[in-house]
BAVO-991426 format. One record per residue: residue number from 1; x, y, z of N, C-alpha, C in turn. Coordinates in steps of 0.001 Angstrom, whole numbers. Atoms other than C-alpha are relative to their C-alpha. Example, Ala and Ser with C-alpha at 12.3 -4.5 7.8 and 13.67 -1.06 7.14 Angstrom:
BEGIN
REC   pos      n.px      n.py      n.pz     ca.px     ca.py     ca.pz      c.px      c.py      c.pz
REC     1       890     -1190         0     12300     -4500      7800       900      1200         0
REC     2      -820     -1190       -60     13670     -1060      7140      -770      1090       730
% end
This chain:
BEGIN
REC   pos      n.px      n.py      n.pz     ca.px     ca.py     ca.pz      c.px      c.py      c.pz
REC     1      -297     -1417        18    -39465    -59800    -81983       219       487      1432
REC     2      -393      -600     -1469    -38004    -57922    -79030      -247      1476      -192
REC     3       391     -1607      -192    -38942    -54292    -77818       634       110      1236
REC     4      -420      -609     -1157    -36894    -52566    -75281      -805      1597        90
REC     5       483     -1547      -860    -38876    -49539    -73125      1173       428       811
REC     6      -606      -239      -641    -37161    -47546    -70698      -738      1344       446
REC     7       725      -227      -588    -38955    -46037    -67980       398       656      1118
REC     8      -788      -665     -1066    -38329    -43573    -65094      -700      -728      1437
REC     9       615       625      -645    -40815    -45221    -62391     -1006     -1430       131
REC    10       648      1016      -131    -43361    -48278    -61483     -1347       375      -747
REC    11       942      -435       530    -45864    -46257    -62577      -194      -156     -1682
REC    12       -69      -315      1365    -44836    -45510    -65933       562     -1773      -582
REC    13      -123      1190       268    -43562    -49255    -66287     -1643      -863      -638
REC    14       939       172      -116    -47156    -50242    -65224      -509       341     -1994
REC    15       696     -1027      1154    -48561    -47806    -68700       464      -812     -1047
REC    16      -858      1434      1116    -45638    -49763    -70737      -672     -1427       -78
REC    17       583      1293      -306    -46773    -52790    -69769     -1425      -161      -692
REC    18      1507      -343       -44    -50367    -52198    -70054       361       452     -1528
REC    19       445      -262      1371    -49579    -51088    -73899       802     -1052      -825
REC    20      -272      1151       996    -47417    -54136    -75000      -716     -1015       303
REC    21      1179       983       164    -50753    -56289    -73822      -810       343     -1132
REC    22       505      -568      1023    -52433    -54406    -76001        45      -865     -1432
REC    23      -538       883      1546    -49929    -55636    -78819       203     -1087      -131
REC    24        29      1610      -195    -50103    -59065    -78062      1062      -833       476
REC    25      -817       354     -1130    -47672    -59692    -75348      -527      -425       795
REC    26       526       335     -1587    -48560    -61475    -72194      1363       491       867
REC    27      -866       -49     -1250    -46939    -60917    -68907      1175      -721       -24
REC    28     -1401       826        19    -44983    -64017    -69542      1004       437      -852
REC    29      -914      -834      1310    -43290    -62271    -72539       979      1021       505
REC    30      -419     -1437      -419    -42464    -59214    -70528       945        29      1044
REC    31      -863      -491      -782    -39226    -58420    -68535        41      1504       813
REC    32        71     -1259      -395    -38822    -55551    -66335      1626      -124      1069
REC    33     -1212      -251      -332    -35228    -54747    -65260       390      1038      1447
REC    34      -388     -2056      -785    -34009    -52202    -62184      1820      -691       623
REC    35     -1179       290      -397    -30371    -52012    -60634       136      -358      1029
REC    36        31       604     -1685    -31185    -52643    -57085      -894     -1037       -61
REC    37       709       907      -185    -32475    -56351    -56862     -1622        87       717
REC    38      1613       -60      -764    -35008    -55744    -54439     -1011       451      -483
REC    39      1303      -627       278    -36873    -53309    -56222      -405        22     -1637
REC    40       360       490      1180    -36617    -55034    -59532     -1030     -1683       256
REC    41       733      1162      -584    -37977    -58083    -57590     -1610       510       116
REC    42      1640      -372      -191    -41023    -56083    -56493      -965       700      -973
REC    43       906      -631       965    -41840    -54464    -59221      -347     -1055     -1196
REC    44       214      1543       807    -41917    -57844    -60929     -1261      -718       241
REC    45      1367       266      -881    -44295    -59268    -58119     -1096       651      -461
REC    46      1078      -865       268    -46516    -56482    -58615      -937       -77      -979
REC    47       448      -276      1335    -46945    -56232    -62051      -170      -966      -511
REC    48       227      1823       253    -47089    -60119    -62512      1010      -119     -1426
REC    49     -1117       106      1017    -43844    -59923    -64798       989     -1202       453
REC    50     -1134      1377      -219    -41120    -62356    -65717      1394       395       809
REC    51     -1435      -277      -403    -37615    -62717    -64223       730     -1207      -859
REC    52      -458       949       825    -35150    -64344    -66334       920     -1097      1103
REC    53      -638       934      -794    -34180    -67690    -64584       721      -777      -129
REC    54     -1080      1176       190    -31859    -70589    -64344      -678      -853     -1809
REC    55       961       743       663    -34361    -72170    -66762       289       689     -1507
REC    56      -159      -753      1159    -33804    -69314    -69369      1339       258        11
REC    57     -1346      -537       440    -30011    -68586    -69216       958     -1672       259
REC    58      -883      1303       -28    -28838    -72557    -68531       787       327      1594
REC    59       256       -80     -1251    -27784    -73444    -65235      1654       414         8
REC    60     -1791      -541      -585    -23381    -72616    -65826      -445      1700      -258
REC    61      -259     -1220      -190    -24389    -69153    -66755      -846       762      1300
REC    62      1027       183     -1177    -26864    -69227    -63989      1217       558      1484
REC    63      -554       445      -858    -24431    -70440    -61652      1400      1727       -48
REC    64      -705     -1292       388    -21812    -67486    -63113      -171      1313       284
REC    65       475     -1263      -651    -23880    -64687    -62145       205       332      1347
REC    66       134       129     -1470    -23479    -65706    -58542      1490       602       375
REC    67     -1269      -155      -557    -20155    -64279    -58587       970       973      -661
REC    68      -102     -1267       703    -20151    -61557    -61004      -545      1328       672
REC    69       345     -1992      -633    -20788    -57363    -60295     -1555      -193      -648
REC    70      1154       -83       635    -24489    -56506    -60784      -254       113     -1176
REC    71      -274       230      1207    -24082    -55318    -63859       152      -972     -1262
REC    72      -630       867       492    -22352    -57777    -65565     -1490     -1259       222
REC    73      1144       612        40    -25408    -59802    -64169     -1037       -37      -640
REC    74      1433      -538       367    -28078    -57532    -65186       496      -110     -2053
REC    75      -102        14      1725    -26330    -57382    -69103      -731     -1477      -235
REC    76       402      1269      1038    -26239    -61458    -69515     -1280      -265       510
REC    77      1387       318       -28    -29868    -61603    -68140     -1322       814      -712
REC    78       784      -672      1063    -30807    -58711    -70535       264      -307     -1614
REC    79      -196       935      1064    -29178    -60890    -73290      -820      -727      -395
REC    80       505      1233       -72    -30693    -63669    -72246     -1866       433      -895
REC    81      1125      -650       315    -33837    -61426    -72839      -453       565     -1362
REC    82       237      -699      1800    -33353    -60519    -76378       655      1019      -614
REC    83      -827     -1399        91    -30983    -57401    -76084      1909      -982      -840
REC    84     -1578       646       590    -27486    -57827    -78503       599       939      1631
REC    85     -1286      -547      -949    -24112    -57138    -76023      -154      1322        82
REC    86        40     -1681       308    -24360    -53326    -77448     -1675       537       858
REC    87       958       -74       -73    -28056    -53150    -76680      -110      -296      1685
REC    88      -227       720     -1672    -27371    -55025    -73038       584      1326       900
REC    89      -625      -952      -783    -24461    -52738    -72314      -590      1387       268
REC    90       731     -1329       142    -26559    -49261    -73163      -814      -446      1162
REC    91      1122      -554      -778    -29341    -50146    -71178        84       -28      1480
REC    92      -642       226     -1575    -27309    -51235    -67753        82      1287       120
REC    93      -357      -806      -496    -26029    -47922    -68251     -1313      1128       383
REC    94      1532      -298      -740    -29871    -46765    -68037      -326      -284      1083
REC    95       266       603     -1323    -30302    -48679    -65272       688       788      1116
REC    96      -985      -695      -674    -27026    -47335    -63445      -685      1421       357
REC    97       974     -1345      -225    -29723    -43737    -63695     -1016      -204       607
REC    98      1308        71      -832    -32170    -45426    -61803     -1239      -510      -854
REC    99      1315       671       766    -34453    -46277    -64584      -309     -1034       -25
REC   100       780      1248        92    -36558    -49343    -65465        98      -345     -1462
REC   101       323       425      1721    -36197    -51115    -68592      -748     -1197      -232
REC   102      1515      1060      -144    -39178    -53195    -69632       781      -428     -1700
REC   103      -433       559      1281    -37813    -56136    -72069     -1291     -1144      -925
REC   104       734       746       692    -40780    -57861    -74282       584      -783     -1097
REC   105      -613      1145      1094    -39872    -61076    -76643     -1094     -1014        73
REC   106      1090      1335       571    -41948    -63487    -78132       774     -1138      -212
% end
C-alpha cells in the first residue's frame, strides 16, 4: 500500500512521519521528496528517511536521470516510489510550490 502526504515544511514532514510510524511504517518505507536536491537531501539525513536509489529504479534508469530536468527526475523516482505517472506528475507540480511530499510503501 502506498500513501502520499504533502507537506509545507520539515517540521510538518517530521509530524507526517512520526504518524505513518505509528501505522506501521518504518523509516525505510518512507520517502520524502523536495525540488531543490540539497534540501531534499537534508531533510532525508535528518529525519533518517529513504532516498530512492540506483538499487530501487535499476541502474539504465538510474543512469537516465543524470541527464534529464529535475522534474522529470523527481516524477520517475516518485514512480519508482509507488506514485502512477498521473499521481507522479501532480505531485512534482506540488513540489514546483515548494512543498514536501512524504511517499510511504510497503
Amino acid at each position: 500500500m502506498t500513501i502520499k502526504k504533502t507537506v509545507e515544511n520539515a517540521l510538518q514532514a517530521k509530524t507526517a512521519i512520526e504518524e505513518l510510524v505509528t501505522q506501521g511504517y518504518t523509516t525505510d518505507d518512507i520517502y520524502v521528496f523536495a525540488h531543490d536536491k540539497k534540501r531534499g537531501n537534508h531533510i532525508n539525513d535528518a529525519l533518517d528517511t529513504e532516498t530512492v536509489s540506483m538499487k530501487d529504479q535499476g541502474f539504465l534508469t538510474s543512469m537516465k536521470n543524470m541527464f534529464i530536468s529535475r522534474g522529470d527526475e523527481l516524477r520517475s523516482k516518485m514512480e519508482t516510489a509507488g506514485l502512477s505517472k498521473e499521481e507522479a506528475a501532480a505531485a512534482e507540480e506540488e513540489l514546483d510550490q515548494g512543498k514536501l511530499i512524504i511517499i510511504a510503501k510497503k
